[in-house]
N, C-alpha and C positions, 0 to 999 in steps of 0.2 A: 315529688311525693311528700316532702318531708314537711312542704308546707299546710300540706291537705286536711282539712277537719274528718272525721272518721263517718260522717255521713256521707263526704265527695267519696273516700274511697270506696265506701258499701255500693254507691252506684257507677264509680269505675269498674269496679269485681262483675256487674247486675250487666254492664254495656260489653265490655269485650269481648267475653267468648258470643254475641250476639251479632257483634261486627267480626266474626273470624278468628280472635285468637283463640289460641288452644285452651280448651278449657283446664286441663291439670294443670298447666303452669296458675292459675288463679291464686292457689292456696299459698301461692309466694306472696301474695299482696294480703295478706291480714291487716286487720285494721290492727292488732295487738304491735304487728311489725311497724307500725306507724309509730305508735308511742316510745317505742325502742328509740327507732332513726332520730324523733323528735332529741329524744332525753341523751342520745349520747353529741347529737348535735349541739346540744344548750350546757351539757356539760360532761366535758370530753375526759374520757380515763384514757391515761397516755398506755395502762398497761394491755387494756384490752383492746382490738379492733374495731372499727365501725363499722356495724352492721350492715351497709351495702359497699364494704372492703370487697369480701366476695361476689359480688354483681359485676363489680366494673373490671373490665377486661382492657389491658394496658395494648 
């Protein structure tokens, strides 16, 4: 996702819940969450988290 331009993601959001996923999970994929993942990707705060910290399950 992190690489995604925010047009891909607008029509990943537009395809899944059409192929089956649940649609309220959608609102986890904001294009805005995109820019986030981008910016703490390209420049990391050691004090904060990374925003898909909480997604990934160990």
């Amino acid at each position: 996702m992190a690489n995604m331009v925010p047009g891909a993601l607008l029509e990943l959001r537009r395809w899944l819940p059409a192929l089956g996923a649940n649609a309220k999970l959608m609102g986890w994929l904001a294009v805005e969450d995109a820019g986030r993942i981008l910016t703490a990707s390209l420049h990391p705060d050691g004090n904060r988290p990374h925003p898909l910290a909480g997604w990934v399950h160990t």
